[in-house]
C-alpha positions in Angstrom: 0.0 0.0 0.0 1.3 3.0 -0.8 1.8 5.3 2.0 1.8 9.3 2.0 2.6 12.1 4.4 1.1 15.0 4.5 2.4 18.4 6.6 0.2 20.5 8.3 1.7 23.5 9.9 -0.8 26.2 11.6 -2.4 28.5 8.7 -2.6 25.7 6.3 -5.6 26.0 3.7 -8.3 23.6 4.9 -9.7 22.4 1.8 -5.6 21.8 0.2 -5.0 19.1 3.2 -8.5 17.6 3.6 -9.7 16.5 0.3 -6.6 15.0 -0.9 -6.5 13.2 2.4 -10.0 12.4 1.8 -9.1 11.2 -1.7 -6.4 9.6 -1.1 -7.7 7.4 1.9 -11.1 6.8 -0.3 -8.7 5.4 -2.9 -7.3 2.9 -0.7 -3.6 4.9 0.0 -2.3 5.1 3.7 -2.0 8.8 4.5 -0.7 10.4 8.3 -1.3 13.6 8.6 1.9 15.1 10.4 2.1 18.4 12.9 5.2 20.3 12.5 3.7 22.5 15.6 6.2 22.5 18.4 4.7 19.6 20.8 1.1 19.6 19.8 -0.7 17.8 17.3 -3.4 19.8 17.4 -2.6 22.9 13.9 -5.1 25.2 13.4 -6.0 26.5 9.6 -6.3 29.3 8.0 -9.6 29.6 8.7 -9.3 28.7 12.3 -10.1 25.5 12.5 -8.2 23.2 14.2 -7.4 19.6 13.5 -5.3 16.9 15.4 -2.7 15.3 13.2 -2.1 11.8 13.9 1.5 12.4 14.8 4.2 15.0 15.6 6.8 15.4 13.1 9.5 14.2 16.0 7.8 11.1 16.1 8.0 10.0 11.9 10.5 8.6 10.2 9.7 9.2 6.6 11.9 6.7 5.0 8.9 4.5 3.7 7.0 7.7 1.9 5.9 7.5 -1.4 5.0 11.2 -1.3 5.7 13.5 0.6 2.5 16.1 0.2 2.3 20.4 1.1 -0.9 21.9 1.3 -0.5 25.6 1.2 -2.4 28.2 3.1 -0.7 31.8 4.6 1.0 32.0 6.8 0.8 27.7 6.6 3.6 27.7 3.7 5.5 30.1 5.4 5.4 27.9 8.3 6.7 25.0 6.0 9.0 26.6 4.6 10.7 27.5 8.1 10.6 24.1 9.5 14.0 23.0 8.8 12.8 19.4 9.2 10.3 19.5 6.7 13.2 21.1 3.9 15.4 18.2 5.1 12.8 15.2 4.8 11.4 16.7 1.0 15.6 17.3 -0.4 16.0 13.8 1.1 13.0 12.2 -0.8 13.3 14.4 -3.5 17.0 12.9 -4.0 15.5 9.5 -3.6 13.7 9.9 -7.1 10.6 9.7 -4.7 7.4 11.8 -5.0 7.2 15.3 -3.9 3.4 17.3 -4.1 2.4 21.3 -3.0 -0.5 23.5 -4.0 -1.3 26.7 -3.5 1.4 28.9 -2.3 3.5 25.7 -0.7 5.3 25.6 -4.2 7.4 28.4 -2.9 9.1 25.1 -0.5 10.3 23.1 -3.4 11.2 25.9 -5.4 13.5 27.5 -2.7 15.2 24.1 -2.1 16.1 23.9 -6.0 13.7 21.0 -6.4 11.6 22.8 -9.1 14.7 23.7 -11.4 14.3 23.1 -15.0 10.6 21.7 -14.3 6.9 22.7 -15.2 4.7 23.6 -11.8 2.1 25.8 -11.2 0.8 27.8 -7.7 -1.6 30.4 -6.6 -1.3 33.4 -8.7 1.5 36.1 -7.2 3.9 33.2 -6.0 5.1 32.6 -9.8 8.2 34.0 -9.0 9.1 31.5 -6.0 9.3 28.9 -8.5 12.7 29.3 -8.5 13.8 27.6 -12.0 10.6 26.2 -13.0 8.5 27.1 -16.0 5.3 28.3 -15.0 2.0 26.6 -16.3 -0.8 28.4 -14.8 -2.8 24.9 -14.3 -5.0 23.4 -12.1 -2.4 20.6 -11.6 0.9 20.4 -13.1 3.0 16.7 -13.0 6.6 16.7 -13.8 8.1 13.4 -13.1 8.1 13.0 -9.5 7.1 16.4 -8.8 3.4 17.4 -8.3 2.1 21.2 -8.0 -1.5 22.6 -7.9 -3.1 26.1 -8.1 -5.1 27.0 -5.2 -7.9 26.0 -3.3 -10.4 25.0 -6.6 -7.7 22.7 -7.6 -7.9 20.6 -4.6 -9.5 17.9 -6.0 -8.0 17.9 -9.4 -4.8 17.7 -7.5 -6.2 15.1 -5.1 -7.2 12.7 -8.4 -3.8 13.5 -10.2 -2.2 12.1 -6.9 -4.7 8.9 -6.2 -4.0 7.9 -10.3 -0.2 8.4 -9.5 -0.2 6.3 -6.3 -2.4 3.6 -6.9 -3.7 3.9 -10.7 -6.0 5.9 -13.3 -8.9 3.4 -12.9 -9.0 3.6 -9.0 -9.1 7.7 -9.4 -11.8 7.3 -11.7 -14.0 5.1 -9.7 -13.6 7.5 -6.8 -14.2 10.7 -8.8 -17.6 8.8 -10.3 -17.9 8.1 -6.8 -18.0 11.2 -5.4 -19.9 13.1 -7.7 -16.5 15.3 -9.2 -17.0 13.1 -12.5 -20.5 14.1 -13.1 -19.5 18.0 -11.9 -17.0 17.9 -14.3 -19.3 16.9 -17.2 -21.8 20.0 -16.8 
């Protein structure tokens, strides 16, 4: 099974964590959801909500990740983007020819640590420039190789898909997007 973690740090965008946890769990994927808050796993969004993780980041060892997943938010990417931890563990999977994901404005983490160069990605509109050595697509969801990037909040579940058809297989993603209702949104 193919197993995913996903960073929250306080001021994370709900919707860019939840549904491709949702997603991703639907489709049959392990997902933890990791707190890189000092000692609690309780974060709190962007929208003040707060969520318990199911683990600190002190207490993961992310050497059996198959991704390694941002959602993005303000200040939430800023957050990510100061947690030294959270640079280490995505340049250490990155380097492993593993998968790497971030929407929104958590782009700006990969592309400060070099892991965008010479790629295609896409984030909200105003971060362009933090993709440092990327070419910009403007997409809902971009793929390029291992690397994973999505727009903002209306791309969560584009992104979500793209990442459950990456992880498991097209079919699966499919079933859950007929499954959920996306499939039929999409064909209005």
């Amino acid at each position: 099974m193919a197993k995913v973690y996903v960073f929250l740090a306080n001021g994370f965008e709900d919707i860019e964590a939840l549904i491709p946890v949702d997603v991703l769990r639907r489709g049959g994927v392990e997902v933890v959801t990791v707190s890189v808050v000092k000692d609690s796993q309780v974060v709190e969004t962007a929208h003040r909500v707060r969520i318990e993780a199911d683990k600190l980041f002190a207490d993961c060892d992310f050497s059996d990740a198959d991704l390694l997943m941002l959602p993005g938010g303000m200040p939430g990417a800023s957050n990510l983007n100061n947690h030294e931890g959270v640079r280490q563990a995505l340049l250490k999977q990155h380097a492993a020819g593993k998968r790497v994901a971030a929407i929104c404005a958590a782009p700006l983490v990969l592309g400060g640590l070099g892991i965008l160069r010479g790629k295609r990605a896409t984030c909200y509109p105003g971060f362009e420039q933090t993709l440092e050595g990327a070419t910009y697509t403007g997409e809902l969801c971009t793929v390029d190789g291992n690397v994973t990037t999505g727009e903002g909040p209306a791309a969560a579940f584009p992104f979500a898909f793209s990442l459950l058809a990456q992880l498991k297989d097209e079919p699966t993603a499919q079933q859950i997007a007929v499954g959920m209702r996306y499939a039929h949104l999409m064909e209005k």
